[in-house]
C-alpha positions as CSV (number, residue, x, y, z in Angstrom):
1,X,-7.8,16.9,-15.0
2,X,-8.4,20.7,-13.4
3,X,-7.1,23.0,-14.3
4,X,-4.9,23.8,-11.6
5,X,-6.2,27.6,-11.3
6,X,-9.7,26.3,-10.6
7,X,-10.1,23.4,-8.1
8,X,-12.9,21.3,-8.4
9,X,-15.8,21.7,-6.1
10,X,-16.7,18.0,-4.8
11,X,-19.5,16.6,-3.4
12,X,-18.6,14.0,-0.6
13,X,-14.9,13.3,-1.2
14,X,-12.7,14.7,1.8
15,X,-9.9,12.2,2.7
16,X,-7.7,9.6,0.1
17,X,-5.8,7.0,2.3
18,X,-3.2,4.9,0.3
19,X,-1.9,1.6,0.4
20,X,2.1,1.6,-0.5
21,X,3.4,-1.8,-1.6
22,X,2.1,-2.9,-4.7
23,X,0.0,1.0,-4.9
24,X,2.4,3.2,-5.4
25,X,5.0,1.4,-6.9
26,X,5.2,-2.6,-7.7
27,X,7.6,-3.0,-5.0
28,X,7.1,-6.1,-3.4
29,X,9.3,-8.0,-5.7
30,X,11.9,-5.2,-4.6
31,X,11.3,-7.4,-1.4
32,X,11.6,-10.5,-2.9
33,X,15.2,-9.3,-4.8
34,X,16.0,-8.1,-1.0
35,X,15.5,-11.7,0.1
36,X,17.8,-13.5,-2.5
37,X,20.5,-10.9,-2.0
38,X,20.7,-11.8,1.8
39,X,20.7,-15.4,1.4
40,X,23.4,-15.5,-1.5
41,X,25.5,-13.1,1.3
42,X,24.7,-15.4,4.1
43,X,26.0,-18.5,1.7
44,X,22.2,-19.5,2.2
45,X,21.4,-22.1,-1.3
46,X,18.2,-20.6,-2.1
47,X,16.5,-18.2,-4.4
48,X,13.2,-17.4,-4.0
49,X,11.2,-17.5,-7.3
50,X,7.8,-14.7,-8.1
51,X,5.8,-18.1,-7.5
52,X,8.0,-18.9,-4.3
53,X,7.4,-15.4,-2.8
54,X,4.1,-14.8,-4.2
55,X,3.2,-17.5,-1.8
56,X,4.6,-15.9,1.5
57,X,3.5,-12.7,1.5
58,X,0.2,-13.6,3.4
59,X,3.1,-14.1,6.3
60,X,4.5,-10.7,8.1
61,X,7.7,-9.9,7.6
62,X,10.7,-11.5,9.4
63,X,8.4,-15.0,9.7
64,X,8.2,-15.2,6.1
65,X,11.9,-17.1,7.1
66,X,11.0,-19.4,9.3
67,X,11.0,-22.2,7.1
68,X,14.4,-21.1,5.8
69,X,17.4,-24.3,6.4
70,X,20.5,-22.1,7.9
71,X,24.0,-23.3,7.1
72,X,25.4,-25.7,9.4
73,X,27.3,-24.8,12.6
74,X,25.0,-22.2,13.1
75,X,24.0,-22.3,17.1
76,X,21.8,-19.8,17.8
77,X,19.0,-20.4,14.5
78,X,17.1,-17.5,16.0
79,X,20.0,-14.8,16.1
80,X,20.8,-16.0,13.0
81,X,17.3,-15.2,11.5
82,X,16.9,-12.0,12.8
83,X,20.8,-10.9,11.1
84,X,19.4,-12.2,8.0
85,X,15.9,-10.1,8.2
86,X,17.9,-7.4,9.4
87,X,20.4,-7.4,5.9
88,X,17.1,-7.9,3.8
89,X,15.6,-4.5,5.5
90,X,18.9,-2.8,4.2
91,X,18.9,-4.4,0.8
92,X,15.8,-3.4,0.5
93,X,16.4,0.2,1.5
94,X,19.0,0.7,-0.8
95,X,16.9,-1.1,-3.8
96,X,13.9,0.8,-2.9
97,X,15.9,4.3,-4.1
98,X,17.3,3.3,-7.0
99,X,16.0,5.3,-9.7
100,X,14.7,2.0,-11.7
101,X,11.9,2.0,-9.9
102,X,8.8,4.1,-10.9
103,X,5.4,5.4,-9.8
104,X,3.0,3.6,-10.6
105,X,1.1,5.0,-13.7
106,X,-1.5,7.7,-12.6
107,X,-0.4,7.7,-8.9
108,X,1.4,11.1,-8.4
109,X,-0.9,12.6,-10.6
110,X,-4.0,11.8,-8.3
111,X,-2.0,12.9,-5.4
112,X,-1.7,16.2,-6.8
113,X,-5.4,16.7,-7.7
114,X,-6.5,15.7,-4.2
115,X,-3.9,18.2,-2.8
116,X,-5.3,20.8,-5.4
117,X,-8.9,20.0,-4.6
118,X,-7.9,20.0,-0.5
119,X,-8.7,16.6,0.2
120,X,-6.6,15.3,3.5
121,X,-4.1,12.5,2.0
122,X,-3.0,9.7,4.3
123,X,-1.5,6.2,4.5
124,X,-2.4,3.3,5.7
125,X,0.8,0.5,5.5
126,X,1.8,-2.6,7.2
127,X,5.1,-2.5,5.6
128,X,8.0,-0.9,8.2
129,X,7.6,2.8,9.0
130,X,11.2,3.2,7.2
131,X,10.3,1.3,4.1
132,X,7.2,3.5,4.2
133,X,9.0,6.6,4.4
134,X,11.6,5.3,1.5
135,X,8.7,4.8,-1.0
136,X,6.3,7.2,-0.1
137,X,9.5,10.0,-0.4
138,X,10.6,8.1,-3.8
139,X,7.6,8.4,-5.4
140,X,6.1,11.5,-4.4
141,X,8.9,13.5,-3.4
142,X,9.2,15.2,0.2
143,X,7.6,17.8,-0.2
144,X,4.0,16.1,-1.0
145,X,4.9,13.8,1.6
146,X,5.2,16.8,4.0
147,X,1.9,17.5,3.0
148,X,0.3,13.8,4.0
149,X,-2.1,14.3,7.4
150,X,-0.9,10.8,8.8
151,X,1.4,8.1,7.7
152,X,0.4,5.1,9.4
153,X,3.0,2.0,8.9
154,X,4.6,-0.9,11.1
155,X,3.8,-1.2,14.0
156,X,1.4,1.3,14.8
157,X,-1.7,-1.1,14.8
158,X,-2.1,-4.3,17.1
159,X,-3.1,-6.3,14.4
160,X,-2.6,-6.4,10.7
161,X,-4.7,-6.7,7.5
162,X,-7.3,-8.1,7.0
163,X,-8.4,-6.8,10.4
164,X,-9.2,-2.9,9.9
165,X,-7.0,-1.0,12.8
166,X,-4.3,0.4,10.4
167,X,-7.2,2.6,8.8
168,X,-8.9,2.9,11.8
169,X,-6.4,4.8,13.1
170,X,-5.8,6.5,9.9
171,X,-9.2,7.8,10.2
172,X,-9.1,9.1,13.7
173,X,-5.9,10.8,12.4
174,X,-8.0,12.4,9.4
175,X,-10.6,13.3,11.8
176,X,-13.1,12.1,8.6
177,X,-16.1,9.7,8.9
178,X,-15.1,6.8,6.8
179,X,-18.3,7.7,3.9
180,X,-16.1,11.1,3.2
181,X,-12.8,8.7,2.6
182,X,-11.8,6.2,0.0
183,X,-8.7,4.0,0.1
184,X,-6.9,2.5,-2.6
185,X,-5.1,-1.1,-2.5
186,X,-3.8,-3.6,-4.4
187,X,-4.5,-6.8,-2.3
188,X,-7.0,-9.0,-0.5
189,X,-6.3,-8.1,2.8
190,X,-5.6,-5.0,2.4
191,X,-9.3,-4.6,0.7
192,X,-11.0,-6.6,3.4
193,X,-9.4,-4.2,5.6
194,X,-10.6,-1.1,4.1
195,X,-13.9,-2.4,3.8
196,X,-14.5,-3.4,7.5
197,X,-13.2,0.2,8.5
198,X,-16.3,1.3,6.4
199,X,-14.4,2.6,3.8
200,X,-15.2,2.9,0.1
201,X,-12.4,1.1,-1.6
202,X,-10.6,1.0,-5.4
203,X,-8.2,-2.0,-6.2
204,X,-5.2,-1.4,-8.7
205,X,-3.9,-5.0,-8.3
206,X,0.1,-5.5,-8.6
207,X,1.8,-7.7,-10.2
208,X,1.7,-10.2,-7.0
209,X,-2.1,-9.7,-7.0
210,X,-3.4,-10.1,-10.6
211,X,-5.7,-12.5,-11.0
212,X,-7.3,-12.4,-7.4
213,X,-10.6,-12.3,-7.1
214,X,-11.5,-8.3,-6.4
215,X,-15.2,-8.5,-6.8
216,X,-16.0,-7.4,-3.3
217,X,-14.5,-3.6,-4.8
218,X,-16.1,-1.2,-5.3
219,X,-14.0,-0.5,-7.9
220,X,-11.0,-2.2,-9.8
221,X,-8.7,-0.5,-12.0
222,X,-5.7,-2.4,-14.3
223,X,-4.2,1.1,-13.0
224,X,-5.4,4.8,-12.4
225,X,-4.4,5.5,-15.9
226,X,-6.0,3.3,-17.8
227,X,-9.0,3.2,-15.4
228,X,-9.4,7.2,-15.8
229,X,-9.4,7.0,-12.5
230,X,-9.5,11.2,-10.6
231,X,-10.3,12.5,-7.8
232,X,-13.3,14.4,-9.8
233,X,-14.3,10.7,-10.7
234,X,-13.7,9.1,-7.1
235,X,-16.0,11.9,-5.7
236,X,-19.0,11.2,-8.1
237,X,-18.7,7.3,-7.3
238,X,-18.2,7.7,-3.8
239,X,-21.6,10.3,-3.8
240,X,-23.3,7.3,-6.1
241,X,-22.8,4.7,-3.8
242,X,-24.0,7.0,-0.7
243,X,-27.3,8.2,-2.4
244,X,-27.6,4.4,-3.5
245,X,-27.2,3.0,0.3
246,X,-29.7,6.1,1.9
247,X,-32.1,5.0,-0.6
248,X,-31.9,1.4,-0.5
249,X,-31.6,1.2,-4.3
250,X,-29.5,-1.6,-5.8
């Protein structure tokens, strides 16, 4: 790491976007715990298992329910569904603060080098802008959040991952060509949409995601810690692959 009196000079690197579930923290089983608590306080008889929920989370939000059975005498089964979603959003909320839950190794640190170094820091999220705010501000703190160029969560793009729009417009908001930016995910989708925004992209995988098949990467890391991952290191990979693609080499 710099030392923080003398930033490093970098070559091609200007712009980090982040993924949040499963990036910054292994929070989607935080989800998952959301869930259960809602049906149990619903009187719903089901518990969703890692294997159970591991399944669903190619499905957004509130429709990973629909296949949920709702107790009888219940009228309206859409109302219904939407109370429920609505008291896993709040479960979540308050699960997503508790102190239990940590960084994921390497992250804040990589944040702060690309803050020292002055490359523009956004995200790129599906998740709901409020669950975004919660774990991007208990992670990182405010202040570095204060210090992100665009936040870009819920609904702000038409369409989700895999398509590319969330980093699309995460890039417009940066202002950066996509070969000055790299992203970092943890999932399929969220790597297919990187990669057809044109961005270079590194994979942490979370515990819902290990063992998928990451080859299309352009780098995989167990985590940013044990991958040595930097933003020093970023920058010479990212300039690697550029030189590699203007000259056609393999």
């Amino acid at each position: 790491m710099q030392n923080q009196s003398t930033p490093a000079r970098l070559s091609c690197l200007r712009g980090l976007i982040l993924d949040l579930d499963g990036v910054l923290a292994d929070t989607e089983d935080i989800h998952r715990q959301a869930y259960n608590l809602a049906f149990r306080e619903a009187g719903i008889s089901l518990e969703w298992s890692y294997d159970d929920y591991r399944s669903r989370l190619i499905q957004s939000a509130g429709s990973k329910l629909q296949g949920v059975t709702v107790p009888d005498g219940i009228k309206d089964r859409t109302a219904f569904l939407d109370h429920l979603y609505e008291r896993k959003r709040q479960h979540y909320l308050e699960l997503i603060r508790s102190p239990e839950l940590k960084p994921r190794p390497g992250i804040v640190r990589l944040v702060d080098e690309a803050l020292e170094c002055g490359v523009a820091l956004a995200s790129a999220s599906t998740c709901a802008r409020e669950g975004a705010m919660a774990i991007l501000e208990h992670c990182l703190g405010a202040e570095r959040v204060r210090r992100f160029i665009a936040i870009r969560a819920g609904d702000d793009a038409p369409r989700r991952k895999p398509a590319p729009d969330i980093y699309l417009l995460a890039l417009e908001d940066l202002a950066l060509p996509p070969e000055n930016c790299i992203a970092i995910e943890d999932s399929l989708h969220g790597l297919e949409a990187a990669h057809a925004a044109g961005l270079w992209t590194l994979v942490t995988p979370s515990q819902y995601t290990v063992g998928d098949d990451f080859s299309p990467a352009d780098q995989i890391a167990a985590d940013l810690d044990q991958g040595n991952i930097s933003i020093v290191s970023l920058d010479r990979d990212l300039l690697r692959t550029r030189i590699r693609n203007d000259t056609g080499l393999k």
